[in-house]
C-alpha positions, 0 to 999 in steps of 0.5 A: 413871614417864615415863622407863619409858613412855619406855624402853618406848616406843623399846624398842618403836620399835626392835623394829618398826624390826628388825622392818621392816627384816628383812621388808623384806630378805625382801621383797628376796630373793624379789622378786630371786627373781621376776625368775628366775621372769620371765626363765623365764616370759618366755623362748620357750619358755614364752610361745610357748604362753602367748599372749593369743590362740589362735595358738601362736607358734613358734620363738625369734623367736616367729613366728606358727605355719604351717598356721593353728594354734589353740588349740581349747577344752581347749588342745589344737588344734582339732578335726580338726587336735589338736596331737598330729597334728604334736606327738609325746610326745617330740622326733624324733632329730636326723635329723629336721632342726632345725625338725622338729616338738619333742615331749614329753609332752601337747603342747598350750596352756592351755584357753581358760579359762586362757590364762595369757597373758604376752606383754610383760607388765610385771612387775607383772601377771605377778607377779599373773597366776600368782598368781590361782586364776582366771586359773592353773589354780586353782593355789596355790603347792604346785601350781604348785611341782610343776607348774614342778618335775614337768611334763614338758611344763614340763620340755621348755623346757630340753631343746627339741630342734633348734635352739631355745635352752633356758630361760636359766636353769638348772631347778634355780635356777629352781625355787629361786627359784620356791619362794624366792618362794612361800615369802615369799607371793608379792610382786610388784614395784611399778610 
């Protein structure tokens, strides 16, 4: 009879060891997927809007935005001076010149409320950032799937216009490895 208690018992140690083992594994892959979901999240042009402040950054360089530019209450400038004044629904003909104003479809930052701000976030934090409902728009996963995947003012980092550098990493992969690490519940790295 202790022999059977025995058998079961590392029979049941083995099955836990796998079991851990393969959650760990899981684990590996959506946090190597969340280092892609950073490098996009903290490229320019992502964190040029998504700043903790009220004053977009403009540029690669993510210089300060000229003519005093705020974020104004819904994220879409301030009253008087929208974003839309300088900010057209697409991005002007090359004519224009590399620095004319880009463009895409309802130009504008966060609302004050969610600022959704990353600028020198580590990890960590951002990991937890675009996972808080309170801090992301009221967002789960499925929303912020389609809102990587769909939104055209999203969609416009890999196609800027002028001189900017695109999003480093391909749209496709992104959102791959977006879902990737949704689909394993989101873990965030350990500092």
């Amino acid at each position: 009879m202790r022999r059977h208690h025995w058998l079961l018992g590392s029979l049941t140690l083995f099955c836990l060891f796998v079991y851990t083992t393969e959650l760990f594994a899981e684990d590996k892959e959506a946090l190597k997927a969340f280092d892609t979901v950073r490098q996009v999240f903290q490229s320019p042009r992502c964190q040029n809007c998504h700043i903790p402040g009220d004053s977009p950054l403009q540029f690669d360089a993510g210089t300060p935005h000229a003519m005093n530019v705020v974020r104004g209450m819904d994220g879409k400038g301030a009253a008087g001076l929208p974003c839309a004044s300088c900010h057209a629904e697409a991005n002007p003909p090359a004519s224009y010149g590399p620095k004319a104003p880009p463009g895409a479809p309802h130009w504008s930052l966060p609302p004050a409320a969610h600022k959704m701000a990353w600028i020198g976030l580590p990890p960590d934090q951002l990991c937890s950032m675009i996972k808080d409902r309170k801090t992301n728009g009221d967002r789960d996963f499925a929303a912020l799937i389609k809102h990587v995947s769909e939104d055209k003012l999203v969609l416009w980092g890999w196609n800027p216009g002028g001189n900017r550098a695109p999003v480093p990493v391909a749209h496709d992969v992104f959102v791959t490895q977006f879902k990737l690490w949704a689909d394993a519940g989101g873990p965030c790295p350990v500092r």
